[in-house]
C-alpha positions in Angstrom: 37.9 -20.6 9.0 35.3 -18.3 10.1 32.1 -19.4 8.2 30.3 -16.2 8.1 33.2 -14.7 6.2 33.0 -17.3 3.5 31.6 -15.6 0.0 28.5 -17.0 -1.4 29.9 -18.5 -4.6 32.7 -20.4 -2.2 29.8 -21.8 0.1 27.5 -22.9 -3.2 31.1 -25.0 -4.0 30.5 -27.0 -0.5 28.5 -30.9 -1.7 28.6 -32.6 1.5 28.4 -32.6 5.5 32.3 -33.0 5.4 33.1 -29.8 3.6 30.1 -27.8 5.3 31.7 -29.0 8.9 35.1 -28.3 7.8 33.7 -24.4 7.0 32.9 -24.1 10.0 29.1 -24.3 10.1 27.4 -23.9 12.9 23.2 -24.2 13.3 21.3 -21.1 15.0 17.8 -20.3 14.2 15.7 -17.8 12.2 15.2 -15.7 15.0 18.9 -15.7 15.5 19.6 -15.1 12.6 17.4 -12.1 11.6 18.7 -10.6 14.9 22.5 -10.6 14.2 22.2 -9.6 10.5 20.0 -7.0 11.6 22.6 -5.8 14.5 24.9 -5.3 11.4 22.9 -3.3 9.9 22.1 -1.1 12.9 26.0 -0.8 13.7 27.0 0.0 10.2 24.0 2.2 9.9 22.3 0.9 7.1 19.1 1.3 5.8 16.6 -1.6 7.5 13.7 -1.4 5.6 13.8 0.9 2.7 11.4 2.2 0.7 8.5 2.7 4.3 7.9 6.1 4.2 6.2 7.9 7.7 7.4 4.7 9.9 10.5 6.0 10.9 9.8 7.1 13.6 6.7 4.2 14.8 6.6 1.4 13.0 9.9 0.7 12.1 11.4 0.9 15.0 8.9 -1.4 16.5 10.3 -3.9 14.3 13.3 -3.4 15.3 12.6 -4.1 18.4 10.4 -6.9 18.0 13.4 -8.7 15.9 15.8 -8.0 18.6 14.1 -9.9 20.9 13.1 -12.6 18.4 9.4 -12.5 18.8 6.7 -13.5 16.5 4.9 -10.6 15.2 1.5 -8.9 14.5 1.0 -6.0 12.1 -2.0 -4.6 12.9 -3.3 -1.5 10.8 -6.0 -0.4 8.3 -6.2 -1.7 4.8 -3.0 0.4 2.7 -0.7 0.5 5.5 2.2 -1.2 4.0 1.8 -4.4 6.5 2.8 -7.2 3.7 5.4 -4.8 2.2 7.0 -4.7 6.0 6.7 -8.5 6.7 8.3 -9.4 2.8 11.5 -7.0 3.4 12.1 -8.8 6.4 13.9 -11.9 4.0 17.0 -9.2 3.5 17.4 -9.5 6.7 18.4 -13.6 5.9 21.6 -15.2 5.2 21.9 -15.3 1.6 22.2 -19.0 1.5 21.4 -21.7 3.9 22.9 -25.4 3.6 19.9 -27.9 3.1 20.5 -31.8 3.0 19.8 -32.5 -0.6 16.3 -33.6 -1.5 14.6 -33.1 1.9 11.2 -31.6 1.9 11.5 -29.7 5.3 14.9 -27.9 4.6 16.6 -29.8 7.0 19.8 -28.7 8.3 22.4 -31.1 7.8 23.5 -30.7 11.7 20.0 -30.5 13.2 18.1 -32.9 10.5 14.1 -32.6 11.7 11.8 -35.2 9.4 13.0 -38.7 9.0 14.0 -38.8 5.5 17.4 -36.2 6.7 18.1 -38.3 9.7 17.8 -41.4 7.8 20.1 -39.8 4.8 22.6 -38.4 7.7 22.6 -41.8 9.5 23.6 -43.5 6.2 26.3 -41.6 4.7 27.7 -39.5 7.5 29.8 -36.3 6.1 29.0 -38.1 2.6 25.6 -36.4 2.6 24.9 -34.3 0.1 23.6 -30.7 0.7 22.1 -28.4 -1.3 22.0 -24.9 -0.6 19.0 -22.4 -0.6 18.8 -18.7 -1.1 16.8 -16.1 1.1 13.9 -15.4 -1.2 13.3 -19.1 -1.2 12.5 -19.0 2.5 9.7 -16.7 2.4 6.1 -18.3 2.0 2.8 -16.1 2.4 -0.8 -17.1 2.9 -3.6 -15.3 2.7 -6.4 -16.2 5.5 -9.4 -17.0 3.6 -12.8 -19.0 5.3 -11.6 -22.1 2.8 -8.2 -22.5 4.9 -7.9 -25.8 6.1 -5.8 -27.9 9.0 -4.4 -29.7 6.2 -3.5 -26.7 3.9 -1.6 -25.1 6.9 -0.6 -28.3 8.8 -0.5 -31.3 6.9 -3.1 -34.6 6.4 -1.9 -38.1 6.2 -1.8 -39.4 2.8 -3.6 -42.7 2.6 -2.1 -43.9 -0.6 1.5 -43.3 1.5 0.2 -44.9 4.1 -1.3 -48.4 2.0 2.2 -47.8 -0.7 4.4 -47.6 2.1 2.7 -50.6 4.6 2.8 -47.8 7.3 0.3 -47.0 10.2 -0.4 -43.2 10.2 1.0 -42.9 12.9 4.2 -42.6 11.0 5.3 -39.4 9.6 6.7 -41.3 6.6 3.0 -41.2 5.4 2.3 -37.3 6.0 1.6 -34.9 3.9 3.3 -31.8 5.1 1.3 -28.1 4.6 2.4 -24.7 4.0 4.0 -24.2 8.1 6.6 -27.6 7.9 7.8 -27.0 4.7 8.1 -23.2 5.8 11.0 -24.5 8.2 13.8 -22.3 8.9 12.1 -19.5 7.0 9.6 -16.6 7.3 6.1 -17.5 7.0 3.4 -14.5 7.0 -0.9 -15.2 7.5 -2.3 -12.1 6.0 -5.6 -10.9 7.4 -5.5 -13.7 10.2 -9.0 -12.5 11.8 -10.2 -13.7 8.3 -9.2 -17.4 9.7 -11.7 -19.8 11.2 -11.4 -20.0 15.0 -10.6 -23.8 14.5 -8.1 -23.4 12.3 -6.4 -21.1 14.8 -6.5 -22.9 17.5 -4.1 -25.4 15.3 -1.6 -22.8 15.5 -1.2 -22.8 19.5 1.7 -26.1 20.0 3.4 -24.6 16.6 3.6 -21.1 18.0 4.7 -22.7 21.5 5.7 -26.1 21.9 6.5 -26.8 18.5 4.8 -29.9 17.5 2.3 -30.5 15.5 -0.8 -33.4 15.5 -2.3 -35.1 12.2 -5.5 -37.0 12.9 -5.2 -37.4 16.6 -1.2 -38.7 16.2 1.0 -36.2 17.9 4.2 -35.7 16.0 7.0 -33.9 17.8 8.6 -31.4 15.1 10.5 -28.2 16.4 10.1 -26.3 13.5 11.5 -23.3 13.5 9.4 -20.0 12.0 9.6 -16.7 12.3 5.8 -16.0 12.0 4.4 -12.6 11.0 0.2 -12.0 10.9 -1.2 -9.1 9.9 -4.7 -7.8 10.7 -7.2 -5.2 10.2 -8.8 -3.9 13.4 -12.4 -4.3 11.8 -12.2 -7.5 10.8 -12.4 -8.1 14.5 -16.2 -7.0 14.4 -17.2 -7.9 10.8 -15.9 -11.0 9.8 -14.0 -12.9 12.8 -11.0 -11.5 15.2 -8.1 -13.3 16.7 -8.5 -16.1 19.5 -7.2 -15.0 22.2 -4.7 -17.9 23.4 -3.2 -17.1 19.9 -3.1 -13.6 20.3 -1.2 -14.2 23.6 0.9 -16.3 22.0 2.0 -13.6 19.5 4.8 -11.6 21.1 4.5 -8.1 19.7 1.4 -6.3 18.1 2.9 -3.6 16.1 0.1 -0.8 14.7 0.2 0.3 11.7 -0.8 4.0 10.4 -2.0 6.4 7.9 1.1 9.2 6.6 0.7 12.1 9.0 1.8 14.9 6.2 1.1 14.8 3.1 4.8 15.0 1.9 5.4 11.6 2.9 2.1 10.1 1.2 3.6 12.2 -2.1 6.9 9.9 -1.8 4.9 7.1 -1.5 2.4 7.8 -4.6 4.8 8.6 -7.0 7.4 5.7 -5.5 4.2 3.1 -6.4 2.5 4.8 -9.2 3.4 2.5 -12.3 3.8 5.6 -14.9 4.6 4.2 -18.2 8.1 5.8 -20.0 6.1 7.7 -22.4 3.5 9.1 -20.0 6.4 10.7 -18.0 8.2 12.1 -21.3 4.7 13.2 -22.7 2.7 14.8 -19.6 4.7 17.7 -17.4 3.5 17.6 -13.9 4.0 20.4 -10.8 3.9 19.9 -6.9 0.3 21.4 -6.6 -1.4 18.8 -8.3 0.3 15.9 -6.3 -0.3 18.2 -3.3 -4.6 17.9 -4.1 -4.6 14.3 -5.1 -3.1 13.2 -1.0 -5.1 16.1 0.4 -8.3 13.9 -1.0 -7.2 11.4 0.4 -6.8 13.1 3.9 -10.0 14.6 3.3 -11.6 11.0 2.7 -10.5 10.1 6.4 -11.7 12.9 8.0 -15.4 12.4 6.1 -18.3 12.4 7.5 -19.2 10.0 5.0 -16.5 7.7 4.7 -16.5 4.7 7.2 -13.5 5.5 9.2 -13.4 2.1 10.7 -12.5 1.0 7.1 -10.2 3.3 5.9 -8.7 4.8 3.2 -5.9 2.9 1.7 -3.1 4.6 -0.1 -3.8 3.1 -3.1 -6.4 5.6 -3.6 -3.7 7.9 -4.3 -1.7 5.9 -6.4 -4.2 5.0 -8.9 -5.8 8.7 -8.8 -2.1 9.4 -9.7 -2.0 7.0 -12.5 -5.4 8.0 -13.6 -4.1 11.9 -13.5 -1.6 11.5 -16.0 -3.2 9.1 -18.2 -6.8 12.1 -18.6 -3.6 14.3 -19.8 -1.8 12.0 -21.9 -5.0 11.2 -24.0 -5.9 14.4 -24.1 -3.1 15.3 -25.6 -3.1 11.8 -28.1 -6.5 13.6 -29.1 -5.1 16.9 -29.9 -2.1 15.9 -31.9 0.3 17.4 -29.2 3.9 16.1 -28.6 3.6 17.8 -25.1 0.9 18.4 -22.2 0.9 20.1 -19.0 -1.3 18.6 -15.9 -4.7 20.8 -15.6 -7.3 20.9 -12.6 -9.5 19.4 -14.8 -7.6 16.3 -15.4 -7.8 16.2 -11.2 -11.5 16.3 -11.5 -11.7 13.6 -14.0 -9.8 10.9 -11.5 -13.1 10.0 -9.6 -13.4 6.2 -10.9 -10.0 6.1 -9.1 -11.9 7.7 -5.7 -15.3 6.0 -6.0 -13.6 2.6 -5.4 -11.4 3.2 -2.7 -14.0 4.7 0.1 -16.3 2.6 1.8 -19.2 4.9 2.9 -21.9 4.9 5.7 -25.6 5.2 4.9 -25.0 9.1 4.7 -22.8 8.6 2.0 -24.3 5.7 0.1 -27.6 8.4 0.4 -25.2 10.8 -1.8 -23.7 8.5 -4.0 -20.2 7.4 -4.7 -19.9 9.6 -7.4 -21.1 12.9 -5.3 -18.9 11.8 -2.3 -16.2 11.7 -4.9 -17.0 15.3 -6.0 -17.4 16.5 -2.4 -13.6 15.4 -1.6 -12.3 16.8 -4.5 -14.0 20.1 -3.8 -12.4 20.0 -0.1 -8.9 19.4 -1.2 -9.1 22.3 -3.1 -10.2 24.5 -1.2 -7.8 23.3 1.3 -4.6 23.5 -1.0 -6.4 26.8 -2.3 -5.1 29.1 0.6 -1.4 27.8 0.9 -0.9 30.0 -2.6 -3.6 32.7 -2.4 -5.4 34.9 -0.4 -8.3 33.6 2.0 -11.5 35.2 -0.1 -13.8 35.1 3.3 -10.4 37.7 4.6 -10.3 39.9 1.6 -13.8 40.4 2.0 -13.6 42.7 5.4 -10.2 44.6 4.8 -9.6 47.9 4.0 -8.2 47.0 0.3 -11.1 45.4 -0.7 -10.9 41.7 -2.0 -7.6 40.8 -4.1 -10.4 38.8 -6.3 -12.5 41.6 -7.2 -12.2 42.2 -10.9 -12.2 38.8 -11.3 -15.3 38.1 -9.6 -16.9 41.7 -10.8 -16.7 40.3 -14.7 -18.5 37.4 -13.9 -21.0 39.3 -12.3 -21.6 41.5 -15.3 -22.9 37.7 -16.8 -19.6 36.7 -18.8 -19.2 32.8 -18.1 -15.7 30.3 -19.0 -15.9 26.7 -20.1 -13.0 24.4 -19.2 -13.3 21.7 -21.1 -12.0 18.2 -20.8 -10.4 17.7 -24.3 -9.4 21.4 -25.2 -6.3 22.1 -26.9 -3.8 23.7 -25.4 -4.9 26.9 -27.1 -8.1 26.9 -26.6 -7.5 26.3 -23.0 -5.0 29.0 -22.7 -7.4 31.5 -24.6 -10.5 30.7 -22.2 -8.4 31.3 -18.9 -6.7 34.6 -20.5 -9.7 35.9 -21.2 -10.8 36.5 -17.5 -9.4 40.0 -16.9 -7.2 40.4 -13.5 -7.1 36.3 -13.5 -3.6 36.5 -14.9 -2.7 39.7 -12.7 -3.9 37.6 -9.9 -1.2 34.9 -10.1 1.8 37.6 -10.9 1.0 39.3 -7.5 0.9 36.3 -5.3 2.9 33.7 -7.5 5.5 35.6 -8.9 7.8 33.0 -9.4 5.7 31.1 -11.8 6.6 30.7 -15.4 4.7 29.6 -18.8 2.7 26.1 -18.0 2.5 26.5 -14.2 1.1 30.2 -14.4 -2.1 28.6 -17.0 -2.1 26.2 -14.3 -2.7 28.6 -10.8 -5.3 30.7 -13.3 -7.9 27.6 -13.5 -6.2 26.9 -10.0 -7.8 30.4 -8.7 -10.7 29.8 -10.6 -11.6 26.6 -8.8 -10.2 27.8 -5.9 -12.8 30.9 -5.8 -15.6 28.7 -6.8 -15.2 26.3 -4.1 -15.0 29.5 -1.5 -18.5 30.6 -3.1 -17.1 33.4 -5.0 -17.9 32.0 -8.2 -20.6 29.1 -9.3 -18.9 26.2 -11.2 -21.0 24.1 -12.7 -20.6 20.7 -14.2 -21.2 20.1 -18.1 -20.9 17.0 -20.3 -17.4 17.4 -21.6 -16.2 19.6 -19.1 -16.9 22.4 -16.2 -18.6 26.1 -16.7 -17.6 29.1 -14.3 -19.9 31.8 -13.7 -21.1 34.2 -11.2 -22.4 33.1 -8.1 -26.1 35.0 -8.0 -26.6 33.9 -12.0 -25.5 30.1 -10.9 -28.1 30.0 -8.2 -30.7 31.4 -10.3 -30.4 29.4 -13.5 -33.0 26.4 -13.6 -32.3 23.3 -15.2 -33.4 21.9 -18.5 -36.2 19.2 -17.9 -36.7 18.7 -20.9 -32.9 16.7 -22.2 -31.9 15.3 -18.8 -29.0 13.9 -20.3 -27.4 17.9 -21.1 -28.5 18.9 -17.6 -25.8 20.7 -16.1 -25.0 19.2 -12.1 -24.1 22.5 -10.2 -22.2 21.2 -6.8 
């Protein structure tokens, strides 16, 4: 009988040694065994990892590689790079069920029993002894590095009522408390943000990661456990807050490094794959590809800032909750107007900056402007950015022979006409301020020709931003919403001093 064959509701029928024997069983390790169930994958051509986008071609196959030739593994990368997603897929790469010998609190298997209580119970009843089995999600155990992690946490203490219960010297691992690492035997056990982790308490992880014992209070105790370890780290916690020894380090096989989505297609699949959008946000608020287009090009932008601490980074949860936050600034707009349906606007994109302001860590520049500026600034970038992939550059129009495609609309601004977008307008009323810009709508026909009803409103305050931000128009912030003008009369206007609170912010 070939063992591996055997379907998983046969193998949960096998109760003792005897019957697992008489399958077939035979013992091989957790490195062993993520390596052959990952060769099927790779020979039937299945999907390893699903769900990483913009790792295909890097990070993945790293992995790959790393598994192959069973090493323990470091993920190192910026904060938002997927690193604990990678290191939990790795238990579909498990046997669905392992045997266990019943009751034992290392997982012992019943051919290759490790603490006493499985020998003892194997010694006894022979192929009598009962086996449980356990299931691959069960073999999984993570730990987050934190400056409170201690030997005993990780490794294990000797329990002195055990010891004085029991009549046993603690030299005796009957009286030992096991940690997080034993009891992770035969399964995958992940230290998240190991730099975080007290030198000291590294250096405990040296004979586990090599010679695979382990010492409690000065008695060594000679326990090959077997672990597939996975850390992951974040290159500046090497300077900030601790790094990784490095006889650990050289004890971890392969460092694998972690990045950033290099086109912003692949940070859209992974926004709107993580975005938690509730049933009747998605049936209520229509969305287009522009507006998922600006929020990753903000978050590009935000990496490329002069006041954004690089070093840091800029996770891609930025993006997910701006996402959220995107369609939730429509859907209550639309709660507030009565309407059964809503399209996405630019100003719902402007109004996602709690969802940036938390997400950047700035320098002193920065922290000189304000979150809430920085915020602003990004915005303004991706805009202008996304801006010329669907019209016209203005600064281009400006020097050929056919004048600017943006004249009339800049020209009836000039003659002192203004628009207000605001936040909680109707639908009307924001349709009736865009269509009253002569040329605006003109505008759009010419170089979007293909766009119909909701998503033509949409590239008119588009164009509008997208010609404020290229300094053809002033746009200029009010309390419930934005005001468009011409350039000369934005510059001009003074503020208020005397109600600070209904000062309009040009930017």
């Amino acid at each position: 009988m070939n063992y591996k064959n055997i379907p998983a509701e046969k193998l949960l029928q096998i109760k003792t040694l005897g019957q697992l024997k008489a399958a077939g069983y035979e013992p091989q390790s957790v490195k062993q065994e993520l390596r052959a169930n990952l060769v099927k994958k790779l020979q039937h051509k299945e999907e390893v990892f699903p769900g990483i986008w913009g790792y295909e071609e890097t990070v993945i196959p790293d992995m790959q590689r790393a598994i192959l030739s069973m090493h323990h593994i470091n993920l190192l990368g910026l904060r938002g790079q997927a690193k604990t997603r990678i290191a939990r897929q790795m238990v579909d790469m498990l046997d669905e069920y392992i045997p266990v010998v019943k009751g034992s609190e290392l997982n012992d298997d019943p051919l290759q029993p490790l603490s006493r209580y499985a020998k003892d119970m194997v010694h006894e009843h022979g192929d009598d002894t009962p086996i449980t089995w356990m299931h691959r999600s069960e073999r999984y155990t993570e730990k987050l590095a934190t400056p409170d992690v201690s030997v005993a946490d990780l490794i294990g203490d000797a329990d002195p009522i055990k010891a004085a219960t029991m009549k046993l010297p603690y030299s005796d691992e009957r009286v030992i408390h096991f940690g997080l690492i034993p009891r992770s035997h035969r399964g995958i056990f992940v230290i998240n943000e190991l730099p975080d982790l007290q030198a000291r308490i590294q250096v405990s992880l040296f004979n586990i990661l090599q010679e695979g014992d382990i010492q409690i209070r000065g008695f060594k105790v000679r326990m090959p456990l077997d672990i597939q370890f996975v850390f992951t780290a974040n290159p500046e916690d090497y300077t900030n807050r601790g790094s990784i020894v490095t006889p650990l380090k050289d004890r971890i096989d392969s460092q694998i490094i972690t990045h950033y989505p290099k086109d912003i297609e692949t940070g859209k699949k992974i926004t709107k794959q993580e975005a938690h959008i509730k049933q009747e946000q998605g049936q209520l608020v229509k969305t287009n590809d522009i507006i998922g287009d600006l929020i990753e090009q903000v978050a590009f932008e935000a990496r490329e800032s002069e006041y954004v601490d690089a070093k840091s980074g800029v996770s891609a949860r930025l993006t997910i909750s701006a996402y959220e936050n995107l369609l939730s600034a429509a859907e209550r707009r639309a709660l507030l107007n009565g309407e059964t349906t809503t399209y996405v606007r630019v100003a719902d994109f402007l109004n996602t900056i709690p969802a940036v302001t938390g997400k950047v860590e700035l320098v002193y520049e920065g922290e000189q402007e304000g979150a809430g500026h920085v915020a602003q600034v990004l915005m303004g970038k991706a805009i202008r950015a996304q801006f010329l992939k669907y019209f016209p550059d203005p600064d281009k129009g400006k020097k050929s022979k056919q004048g600017s495609p943006y004249k009339s609309v800049t020209e009836w601004f000039g003659d002192g006409n203004t628009v207000d977008i605001l936040n909680d307008a109707s639908e009307a009323d924001y349709k009736k301020a865009l269509q009253s810009v002569p040329g605006l709508k003109a505008l759009v026909e010419k170089y979007q020709p293909d766009a119909k009803g909701d998503e033509k409103v949409f590239l008119m305050e588009f164009a509008l931003h997208g010609l404020a931000e290229h300094s053809q128009l002033s746009k200029n912030r009010l309390s419930t919403g934005l005001q468009f003008k011409d350039l000369l009369s934005g510059m001009f206007s003074m503020p208020s001093f005397s109600d600070e609170e209904d000062e309009d912010d040009n930017y």
